[in-house]
ROKE-290565 format. One line per field, with one value per residue (C-alpha): residue in three letters; chain; x, y, z; residue number from 1. Coordinates in steps of 0.02 Angstrom, whole numbers. Example, Ala and Ser with C-alpha at 12.3 -4.5 7.8 and 13.67 -1.06 7.14 Angstrom:
BEGIN
aa [Ala | Ser]
ch [A | A]
xx [615 | 684]
yy [-225 | -53]
zz [390 | 357]
i [1 | 2]
***
This chain:
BEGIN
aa [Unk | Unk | Unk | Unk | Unk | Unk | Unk | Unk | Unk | Unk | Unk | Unk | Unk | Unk | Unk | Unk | Unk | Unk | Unk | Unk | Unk | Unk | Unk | Unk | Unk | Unk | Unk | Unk | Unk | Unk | Unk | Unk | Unk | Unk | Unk | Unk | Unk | Unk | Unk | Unk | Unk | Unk | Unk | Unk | Unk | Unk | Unk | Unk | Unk | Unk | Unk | Unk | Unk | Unk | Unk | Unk | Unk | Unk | Unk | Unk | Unk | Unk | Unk | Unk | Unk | Unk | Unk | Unk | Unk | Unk | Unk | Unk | Unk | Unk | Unk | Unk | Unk | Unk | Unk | Unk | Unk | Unk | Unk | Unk | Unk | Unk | Unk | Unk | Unk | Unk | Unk | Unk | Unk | Unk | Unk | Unk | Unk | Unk | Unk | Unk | Unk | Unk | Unk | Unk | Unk | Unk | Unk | Unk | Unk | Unk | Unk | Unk | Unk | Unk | Unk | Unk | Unk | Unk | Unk | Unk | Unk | Unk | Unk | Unk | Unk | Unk | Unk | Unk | Unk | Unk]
ch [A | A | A | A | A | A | A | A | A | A | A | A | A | A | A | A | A | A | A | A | A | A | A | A | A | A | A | A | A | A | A | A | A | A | A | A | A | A | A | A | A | A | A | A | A | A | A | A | A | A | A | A | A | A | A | A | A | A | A | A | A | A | A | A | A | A | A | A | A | A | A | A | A | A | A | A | A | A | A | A | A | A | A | A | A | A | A | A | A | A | A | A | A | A | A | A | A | A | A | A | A | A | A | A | A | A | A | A | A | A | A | A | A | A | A | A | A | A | A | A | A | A | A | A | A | A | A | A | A | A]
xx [699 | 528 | 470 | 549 | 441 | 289 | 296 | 330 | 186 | 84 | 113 | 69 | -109 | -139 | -102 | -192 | -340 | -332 | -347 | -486 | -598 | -731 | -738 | -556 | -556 | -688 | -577 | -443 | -550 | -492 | -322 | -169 | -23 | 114 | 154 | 287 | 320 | 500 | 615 | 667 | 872 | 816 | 885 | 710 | 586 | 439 | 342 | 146 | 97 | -90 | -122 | -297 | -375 | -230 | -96 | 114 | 243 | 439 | 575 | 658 | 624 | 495 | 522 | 409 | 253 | 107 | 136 | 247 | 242 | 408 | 459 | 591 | 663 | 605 | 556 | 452 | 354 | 315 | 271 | 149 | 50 | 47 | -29 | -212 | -274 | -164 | -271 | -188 | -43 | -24 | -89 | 45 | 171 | 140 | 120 | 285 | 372 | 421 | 297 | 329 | 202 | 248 | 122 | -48 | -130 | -294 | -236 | -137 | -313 | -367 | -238 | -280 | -449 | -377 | -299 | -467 | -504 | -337 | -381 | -437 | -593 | -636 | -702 | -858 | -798 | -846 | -937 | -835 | -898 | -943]
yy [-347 | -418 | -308 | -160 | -187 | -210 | -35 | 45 | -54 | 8 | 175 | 153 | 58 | 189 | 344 | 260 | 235 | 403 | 458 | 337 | 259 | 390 | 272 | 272 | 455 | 468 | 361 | 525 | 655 | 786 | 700 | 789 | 670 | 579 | 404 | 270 | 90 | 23 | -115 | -74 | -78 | 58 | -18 | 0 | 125 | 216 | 344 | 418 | 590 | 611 | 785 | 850 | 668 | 602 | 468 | 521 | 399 | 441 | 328 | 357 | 387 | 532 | 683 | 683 | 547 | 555 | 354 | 228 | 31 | -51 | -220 | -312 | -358 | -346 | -529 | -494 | -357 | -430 | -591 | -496 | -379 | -533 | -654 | -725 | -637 | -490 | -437 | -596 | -579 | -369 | -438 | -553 | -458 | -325 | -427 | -511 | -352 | -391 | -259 | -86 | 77 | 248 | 420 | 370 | 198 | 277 | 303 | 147 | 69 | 198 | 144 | -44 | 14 | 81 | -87 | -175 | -52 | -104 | -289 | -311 | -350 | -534 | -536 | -648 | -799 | -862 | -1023 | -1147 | -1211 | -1399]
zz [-268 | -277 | -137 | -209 | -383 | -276 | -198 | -368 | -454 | -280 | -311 | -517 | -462 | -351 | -447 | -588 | -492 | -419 | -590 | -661 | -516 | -425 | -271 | -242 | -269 | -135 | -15 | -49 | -32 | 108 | 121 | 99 | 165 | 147 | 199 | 185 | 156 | 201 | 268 | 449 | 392 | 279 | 113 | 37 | 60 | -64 | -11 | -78 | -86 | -63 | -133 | -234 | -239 | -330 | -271 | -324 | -263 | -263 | -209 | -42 | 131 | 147 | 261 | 381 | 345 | 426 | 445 | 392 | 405 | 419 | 357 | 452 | 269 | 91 | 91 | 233 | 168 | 1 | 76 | 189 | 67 | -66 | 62 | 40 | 218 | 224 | 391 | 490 | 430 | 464 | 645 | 654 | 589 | 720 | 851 | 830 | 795 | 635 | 554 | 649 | 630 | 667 | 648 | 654 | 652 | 606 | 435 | 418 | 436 | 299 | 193 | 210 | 142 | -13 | -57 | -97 | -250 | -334 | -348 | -539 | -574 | -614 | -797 | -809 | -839 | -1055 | -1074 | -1175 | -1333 | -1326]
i [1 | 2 | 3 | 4 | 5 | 6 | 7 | 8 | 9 | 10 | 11 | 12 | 13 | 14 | 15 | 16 | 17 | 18 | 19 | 20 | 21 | 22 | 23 | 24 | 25 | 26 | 27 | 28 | 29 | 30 | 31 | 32 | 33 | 34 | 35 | 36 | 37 | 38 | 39 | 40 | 41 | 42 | 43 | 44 | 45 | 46 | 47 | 48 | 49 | 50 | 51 | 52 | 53 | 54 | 55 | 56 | 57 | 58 | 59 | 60 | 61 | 62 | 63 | 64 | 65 | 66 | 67 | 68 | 69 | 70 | 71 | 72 | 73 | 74 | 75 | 76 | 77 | 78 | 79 | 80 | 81 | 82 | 83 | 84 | 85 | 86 | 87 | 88 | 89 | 90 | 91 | 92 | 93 | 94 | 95 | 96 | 97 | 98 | 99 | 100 | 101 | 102 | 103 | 104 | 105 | 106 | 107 | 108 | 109 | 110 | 111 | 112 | 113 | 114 | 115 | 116 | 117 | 118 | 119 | 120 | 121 | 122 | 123 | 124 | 125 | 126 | 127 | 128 | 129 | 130]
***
């Protein structure tokens, strides 16, 4: 379940930022694709539609992405894109099978890249009053 809410929030942080932040736009710009995120029984899956500089997701298995990473299980997945070095633990994952890619890794690395403009900002933080 908690995997499940972390590709649909995903796909809202992305298509909001698709719509309000000029350096994620950038990141879109000539892209017109589709990829997928998914457990690897196929009981979960989301998919993104990268059309026009803008970010759509849909629920589902897409037809045919241009890549999709596969999570042995939804616990899995979610504890892999939550973790503090998500790099290490994409390495790992891969390495030990337990994360699978199909299409192109190129844009797998692409899409890693996207992830660091959804992290909010840290507000300055307000001096107490003593």
């Amino acid at each position: 379940m908690k995997f499940r809410f972390l590709l649909w929030m995903l796909g809202r942080l992305m298509a909001k930022a698709s719509r309000d932040n000029p350096d994620f736009q950038q990141q879109l710009a000539g892209k017109d694709l589709t990829f997928q995120l998914h457990t690897l029984d196929g009981k979960i899956a989301r998919h993104f539609i990268v059309k026009d500089q803008r970010i759509q997701s849909k629920r589902g298995p897409a037809r045919e992405p241009a890549f999709s990473l596969g999570f042995k299980d939804g616990a899995y997945g979610f504890a892999t894109m939550t973790a503090k070095n998500k790099q290490l633990a994409f390495m790992q994952g891969i390495q030990n099978k337990d994360i699978q890619i199909q299409g192109n890794p190129a844009l797998v690395m692409w899409f890693q890249g996207l992830t660091k403009y959804l992290v909010p900002k840290k507000k300055p933080a307000e001096k107490k009053a003593a």
